[in-house]
matplotlib code that plots the C-alpha trace (Angstrom):
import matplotlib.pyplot as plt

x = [-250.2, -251.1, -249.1, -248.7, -248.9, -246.1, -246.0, -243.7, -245.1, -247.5, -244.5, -241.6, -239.7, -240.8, -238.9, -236.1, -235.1, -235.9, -233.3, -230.7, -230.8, -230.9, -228.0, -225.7, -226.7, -225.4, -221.9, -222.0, -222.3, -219.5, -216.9, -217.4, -218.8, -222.3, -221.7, -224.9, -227.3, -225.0, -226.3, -229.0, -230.5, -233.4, -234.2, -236.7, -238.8, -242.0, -241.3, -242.1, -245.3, -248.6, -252.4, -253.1, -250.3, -251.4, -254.6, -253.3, -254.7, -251.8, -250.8, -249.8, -250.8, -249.4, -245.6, -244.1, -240.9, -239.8, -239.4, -240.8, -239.9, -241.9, -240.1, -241.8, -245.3, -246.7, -243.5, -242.3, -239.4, -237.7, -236.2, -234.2, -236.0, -234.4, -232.3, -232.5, -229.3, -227.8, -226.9, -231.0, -232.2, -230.1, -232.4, -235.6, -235.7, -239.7, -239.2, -236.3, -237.3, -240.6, -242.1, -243.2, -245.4, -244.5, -247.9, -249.6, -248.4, -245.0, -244.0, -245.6, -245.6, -247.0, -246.3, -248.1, -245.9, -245.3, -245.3, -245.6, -241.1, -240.1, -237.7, -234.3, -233.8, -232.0, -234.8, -235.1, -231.4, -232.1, -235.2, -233.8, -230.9, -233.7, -235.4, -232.6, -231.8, -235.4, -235.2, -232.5, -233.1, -231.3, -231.8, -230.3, -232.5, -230.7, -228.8, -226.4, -224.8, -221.9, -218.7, -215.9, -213.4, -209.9, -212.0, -212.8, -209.5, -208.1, -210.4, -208.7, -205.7, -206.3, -204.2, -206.4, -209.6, -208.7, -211.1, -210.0, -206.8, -208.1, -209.8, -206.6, -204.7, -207.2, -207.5, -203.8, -203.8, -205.5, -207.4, -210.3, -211.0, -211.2, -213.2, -215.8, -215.9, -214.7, -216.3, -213.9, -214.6, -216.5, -215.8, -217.9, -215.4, -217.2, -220.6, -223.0, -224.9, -228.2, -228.3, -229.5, -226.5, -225.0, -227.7, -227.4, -223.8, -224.1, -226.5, -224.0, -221.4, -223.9, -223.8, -220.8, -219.9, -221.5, -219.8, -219.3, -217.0, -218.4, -215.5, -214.4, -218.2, -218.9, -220.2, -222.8, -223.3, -226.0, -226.1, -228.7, -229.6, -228.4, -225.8, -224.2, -224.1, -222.3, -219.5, -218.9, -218.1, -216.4, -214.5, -213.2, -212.5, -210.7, -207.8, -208.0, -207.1, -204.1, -202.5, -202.9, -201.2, -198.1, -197.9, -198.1, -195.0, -193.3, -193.2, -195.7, -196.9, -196.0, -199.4, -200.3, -199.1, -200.9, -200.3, -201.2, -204.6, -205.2, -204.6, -207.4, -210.0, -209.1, -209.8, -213.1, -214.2, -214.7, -217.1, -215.8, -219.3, -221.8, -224.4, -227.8]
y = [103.3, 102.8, 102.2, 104.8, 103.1, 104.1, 106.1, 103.4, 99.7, 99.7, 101.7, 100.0, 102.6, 104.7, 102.8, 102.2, 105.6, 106.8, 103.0, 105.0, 107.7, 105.7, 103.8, 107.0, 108.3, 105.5, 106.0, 109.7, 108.9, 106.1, 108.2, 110.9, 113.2, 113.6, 114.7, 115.6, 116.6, 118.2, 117.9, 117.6, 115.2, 116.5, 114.2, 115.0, 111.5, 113.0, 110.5, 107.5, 109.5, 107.8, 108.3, 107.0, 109.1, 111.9, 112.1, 111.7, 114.3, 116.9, 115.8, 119.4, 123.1, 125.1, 126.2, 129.1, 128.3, 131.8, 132.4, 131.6, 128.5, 128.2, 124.7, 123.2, 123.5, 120.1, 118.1, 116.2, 115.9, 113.7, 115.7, 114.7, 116.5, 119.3, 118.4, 114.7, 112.9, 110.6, 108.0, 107.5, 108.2, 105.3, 103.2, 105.0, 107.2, 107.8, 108.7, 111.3, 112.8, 113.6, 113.8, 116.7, 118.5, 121.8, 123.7, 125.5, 128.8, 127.4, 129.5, 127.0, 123.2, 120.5, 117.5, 114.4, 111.6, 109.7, 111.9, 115.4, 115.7, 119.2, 119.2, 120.8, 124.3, 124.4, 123.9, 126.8, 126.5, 123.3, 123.5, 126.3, 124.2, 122.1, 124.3, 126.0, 122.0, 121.6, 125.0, 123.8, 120.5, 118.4, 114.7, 115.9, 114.9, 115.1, 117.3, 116.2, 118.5, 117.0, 117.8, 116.0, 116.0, 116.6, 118.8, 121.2, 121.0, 122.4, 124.9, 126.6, 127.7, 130.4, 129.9, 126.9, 128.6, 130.3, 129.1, 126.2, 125.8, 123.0, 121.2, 120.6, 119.7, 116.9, 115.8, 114.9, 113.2, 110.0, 108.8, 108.1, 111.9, 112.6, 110.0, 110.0, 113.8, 115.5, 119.0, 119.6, 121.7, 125.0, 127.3, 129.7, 131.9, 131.7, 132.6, 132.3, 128.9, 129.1, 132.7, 133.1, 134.8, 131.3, 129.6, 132.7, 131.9, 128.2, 128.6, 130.4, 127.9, 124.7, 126.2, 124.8, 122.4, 119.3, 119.7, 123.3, 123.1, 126.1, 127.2, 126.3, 124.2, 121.5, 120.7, 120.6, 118.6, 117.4, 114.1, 112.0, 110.1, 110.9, 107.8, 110.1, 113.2, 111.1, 109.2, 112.7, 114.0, 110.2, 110.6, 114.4, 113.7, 110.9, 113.1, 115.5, 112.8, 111.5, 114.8, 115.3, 111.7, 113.0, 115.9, 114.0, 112.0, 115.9, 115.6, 118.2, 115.3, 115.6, 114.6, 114.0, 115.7, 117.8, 115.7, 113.0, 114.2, 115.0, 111.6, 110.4, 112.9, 112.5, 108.2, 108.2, 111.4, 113.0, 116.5, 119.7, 120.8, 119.3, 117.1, 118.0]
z = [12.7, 9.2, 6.8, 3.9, 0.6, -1.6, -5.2, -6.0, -5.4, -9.1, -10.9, -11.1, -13.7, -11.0, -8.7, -10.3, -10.6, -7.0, -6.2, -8.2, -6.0, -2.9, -4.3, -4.7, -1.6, -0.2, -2.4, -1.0, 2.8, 2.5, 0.4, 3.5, 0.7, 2.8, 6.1, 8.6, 5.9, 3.7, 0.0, -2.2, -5.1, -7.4, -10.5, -13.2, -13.0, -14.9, -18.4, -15.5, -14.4, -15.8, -15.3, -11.8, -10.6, -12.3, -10.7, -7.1, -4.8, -3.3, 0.3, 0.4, -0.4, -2.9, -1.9, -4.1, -6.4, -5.5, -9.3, -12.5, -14.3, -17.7, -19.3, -16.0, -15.9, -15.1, -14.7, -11.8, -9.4, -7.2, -4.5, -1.3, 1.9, 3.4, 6.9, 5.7, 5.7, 2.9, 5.0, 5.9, 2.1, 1.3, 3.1, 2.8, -0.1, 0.1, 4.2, 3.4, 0.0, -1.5, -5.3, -6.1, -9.4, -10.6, -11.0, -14.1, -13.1, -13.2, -9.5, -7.6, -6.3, -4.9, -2.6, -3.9, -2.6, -0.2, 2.9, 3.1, 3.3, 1.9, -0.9, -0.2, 0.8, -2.5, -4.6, -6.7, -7.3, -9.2, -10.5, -12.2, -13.8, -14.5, -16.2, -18.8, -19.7, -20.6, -22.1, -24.7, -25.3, -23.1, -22.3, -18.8, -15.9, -12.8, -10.8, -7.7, -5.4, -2.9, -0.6, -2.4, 0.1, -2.7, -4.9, -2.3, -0.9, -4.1, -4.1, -1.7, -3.7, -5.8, -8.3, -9.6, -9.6, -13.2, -16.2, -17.4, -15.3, -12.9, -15.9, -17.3, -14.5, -13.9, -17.1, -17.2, -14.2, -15.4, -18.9, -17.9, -17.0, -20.4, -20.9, -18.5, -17.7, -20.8, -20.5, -17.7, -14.4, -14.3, -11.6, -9.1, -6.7, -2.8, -2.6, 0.4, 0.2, -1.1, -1.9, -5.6, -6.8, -6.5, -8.3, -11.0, -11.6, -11.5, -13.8, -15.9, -15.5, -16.1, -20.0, -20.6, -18.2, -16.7, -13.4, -11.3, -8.3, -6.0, -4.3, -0.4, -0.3, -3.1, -6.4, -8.8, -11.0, -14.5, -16.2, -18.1, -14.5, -10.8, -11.3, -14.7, -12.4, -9.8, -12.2, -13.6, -9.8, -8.9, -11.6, -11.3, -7.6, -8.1, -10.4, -7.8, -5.1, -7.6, -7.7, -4.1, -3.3, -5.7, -4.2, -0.4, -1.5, -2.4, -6.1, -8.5, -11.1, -14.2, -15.6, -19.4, -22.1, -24.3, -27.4, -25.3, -23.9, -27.7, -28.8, -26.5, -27.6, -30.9, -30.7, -28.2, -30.4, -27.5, -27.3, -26.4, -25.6, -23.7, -26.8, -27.0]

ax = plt.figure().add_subplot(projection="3d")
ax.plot(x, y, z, "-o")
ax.set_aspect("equal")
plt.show()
């Protein structure tokens, strides 16, 4: 058989950035975060896109968006291929995920690398992210969407699904929360997977926070790079998981104090909104 030459091999920026996907695919599989084919990557790669790759032939037809994205036209994606597991894009990233170019009508797409791999089912979920961060400026480029094992759990009590409420907990579990995930935890009550009224109020929670816990499934989450979007979830999970371990040894934490969690805003001048 021959062997299909790869976008990446003459771009190694290129390659660099498709790695850092394989690399936390790899982080998602082995933290039990990734199970079967569950979640989905897409990273806007089109600042690493040059002539040559521009003028590569489609290796597929048009495919419809199934809506209207008009900060797109002409930009390109990295996307993880629908029914591909993690564990496998970990070790071939080009085999289980595909780059695609968003056409001039801005409803449509192409395949142009490596094989002809559809993107995730989810696509117009985050392409649509994609497109409000583009819309307002952001230096945001990918979007990560995983099964933390403690966030979800949580998610299944009510009474921390209130705006806000969980964000706090978390961020007076442990420092570095604050720190590394300052915006906090947005929150979508149960909504069929892939339907676009999740992706509608995702989108709505993505305004004002970096990470949305979707409840009883997952989360979603931006950053500058898929490895941001990942420390942001790493992070959050990991205060979820410390307040679980308390409350396994039958104690309710008494976490950080308010004027505590102040004092580290205050010295890392931390934002209360996400920075342009």
């Amino acid at each position: 058989m021959e062997k299909i030459f790869s976008i990446l091999e003459n771009h190694p920026a290129l390659k660099a950035e498709v790695m850092k996907v394989a690399e936390v695919a790899g982080y998602l599989w082995q933290k039990g975060w990734a199970e079967r084919n569950g979640g989905n990557i897409t990273v806007n790669v089109t600042e690493y896109v040059d002539d040559e790759i521009r003028a590569l032939p489609p290796i597929s037809e048009p495919l419809p968006i199934g809506t209207t994205l008009p900060h797109l036209k002409g930009c390109y994606f990295y996307c993880k291929g629908t029914g591909k597991r993690m564990r496998d894009l970990a070790h071939e990233p080009m085999q289980n995920g595909s780059i695609i170019r968003i056409m001039d009508d801005c409803a449509s797409y192409v395949i142009i690398a490596d094989e002809a791999v559809m993107p995730t089912s989810e696509l117009p979920s985050h392409l649509s992210i994609h497109n409000y961060l583009l819309g307002t400026g952001s230096s945001y480029k990918a979007s990560l969407h995983t099964h933390p094992i403690e966030l979800v759990a949580m998610s299944h009590n009510s009474s921390f699904l209130g705006r806000d409420v969980l964000s706090h907990l978390l961020a007076s579990m442990i420092p570095e929360t604050l720190a590394f995930a300052p915006l906090g935890l947005g929150i979508v009550p149960y909504t069929l997977p892939g339907s676009v009224k999740l992706a509608e109020a995702t989108l709505e929670q993505i305004k004002d926070y970096d990470v949305v816990l979707w409840e009883k499934h997952g989360t979603l989450a931006v950053g500058t790079d898929i490895m941001d979007a990942f420390d942001q979830t790493d992070v959050l999970n990991k205060a979820a998981t410390i307040y679980l371990r308390a409350k396994s040894m039958g104690f309710e934490p008494e976490g950080m104090t308010d004027a505590a969690m102040k004092e580290v805003r205050d010295v890392f001048h931390l934002p209360i909104s996400r920075p342009c």
